[in-house]
N, C-alpha and C positions, 0 to 999 in steps of 0.2 A: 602137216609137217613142212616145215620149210625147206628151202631149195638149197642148193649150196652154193656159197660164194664165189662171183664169179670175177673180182677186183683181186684175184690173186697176181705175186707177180709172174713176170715170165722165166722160161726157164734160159732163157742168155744175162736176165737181169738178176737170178741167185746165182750161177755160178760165177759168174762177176763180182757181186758180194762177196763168196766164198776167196776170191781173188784178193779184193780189197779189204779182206780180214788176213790173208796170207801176210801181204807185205808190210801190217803192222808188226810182224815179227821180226821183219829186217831192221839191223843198229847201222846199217850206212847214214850218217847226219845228214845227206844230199838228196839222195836218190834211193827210194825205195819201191820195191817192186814184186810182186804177188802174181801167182800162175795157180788156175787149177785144170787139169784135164779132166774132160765129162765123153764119157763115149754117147754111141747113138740112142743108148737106152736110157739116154739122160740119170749115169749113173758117177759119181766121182770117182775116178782111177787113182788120181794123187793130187797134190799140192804142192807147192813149192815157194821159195820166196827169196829173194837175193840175200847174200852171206859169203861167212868163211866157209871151207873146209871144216867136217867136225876135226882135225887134228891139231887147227892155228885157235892160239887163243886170244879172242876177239878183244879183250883188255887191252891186247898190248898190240893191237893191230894197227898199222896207219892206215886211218882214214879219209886220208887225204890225195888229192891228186897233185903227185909233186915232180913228174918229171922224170926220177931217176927210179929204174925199176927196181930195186929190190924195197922204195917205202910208196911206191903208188899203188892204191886201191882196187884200179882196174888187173892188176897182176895177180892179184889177190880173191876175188869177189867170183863165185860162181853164181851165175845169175836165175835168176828164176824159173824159166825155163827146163833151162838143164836139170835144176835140183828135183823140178816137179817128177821129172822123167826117171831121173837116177832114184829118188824117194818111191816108187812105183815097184811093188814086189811080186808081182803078174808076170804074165808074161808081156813082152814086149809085141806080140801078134793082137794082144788085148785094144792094145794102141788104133789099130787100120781106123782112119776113117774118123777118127775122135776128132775133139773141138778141143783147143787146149784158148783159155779165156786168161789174157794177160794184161797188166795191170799199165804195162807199157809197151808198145812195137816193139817187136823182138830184133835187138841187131843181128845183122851178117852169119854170126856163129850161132846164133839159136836158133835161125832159120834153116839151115843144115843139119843141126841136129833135130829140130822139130820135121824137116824132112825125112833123116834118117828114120828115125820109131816111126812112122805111115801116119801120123796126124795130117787128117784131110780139112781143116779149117782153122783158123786164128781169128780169135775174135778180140780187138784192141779196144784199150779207154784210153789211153790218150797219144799223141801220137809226133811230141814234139821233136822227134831227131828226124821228119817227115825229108828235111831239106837236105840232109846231109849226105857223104857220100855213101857211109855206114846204111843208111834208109834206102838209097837206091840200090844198092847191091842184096841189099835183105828182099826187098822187093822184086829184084827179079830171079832172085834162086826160087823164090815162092811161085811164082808168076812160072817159070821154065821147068817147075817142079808140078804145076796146074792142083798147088795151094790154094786156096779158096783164103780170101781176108778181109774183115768189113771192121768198123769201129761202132760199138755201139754208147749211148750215151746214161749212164748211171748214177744216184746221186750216193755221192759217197759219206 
């Protein structure tokens, strides 16, 4: 009888997958972005990926980043993150301790909110707003909140 295969992937490299299949559901033409939260029983909690509101209809959305708020996208767009969280129809105590695996560093507001539900870990794939000020304030709510955050490396 043969043995079982032992070249499977890991489990930071499927829920990451799971991640980077979420944010092909996002219509942002720029920036697209995939979240899934896996608790400690390496189990999926939810999903999530950047968008509208289900109430705005994405047809007629501006997607653009223009300056004046009522047609810029970031006014607009609930991000990955949050949707993963708010999509979750558990309890929020289900949360403690979870790994939420996202597609990009979570700004400032996700980091708050990903502290608020008790996610004990963020695990990023890419991590280009690293410099910014948005990156250093996300960084140390995490860090002052004793978030756990590593990047790991995926092929997508």
């Amino acid at each position: 009888m043969p043995g079982k295969r032992d070249d499977v992937i890991s489990w930071d490299e499927f829920f990451m997958r799971v991640a980077i299949a979420a944010k092909l559901r996002s219509k942002d033409p720029n920036t697209q972005v995939g979240a899934c939260i896996a608790d400690t029983h390496h189990r999926i909690l939810s999903v999530g990926y950047n968008g509208t509101p289900a109430g705005l209809d994405d047809d007629e959305f501006p997607w653009e980043s223009t300056g004046d708020p009522l047609t810029d996208k970031h006014n607009y767009v609930i991000h990955a993150e949050a949707n993963a969280i708010l999509n979750y129809r558990g309890s929020l105590k289900d949360m403690a301790g979870a790994t939420v695996y996202v597609t990009l560093f979570p700004c400032h507001e996700c980091a708050k909110t990903l502290v608020q539900a008790g996610v004990g870990e963020v695990v990023y794939l890419d991590d280009k707003y690293h410099d910014t000020e948005d990156g250093v304030v996300s960084r140390s709510i995490l860090d002052r909140c004793a978030i756990s955050y590593r990047q790991v490396v995926v092929a997508e």
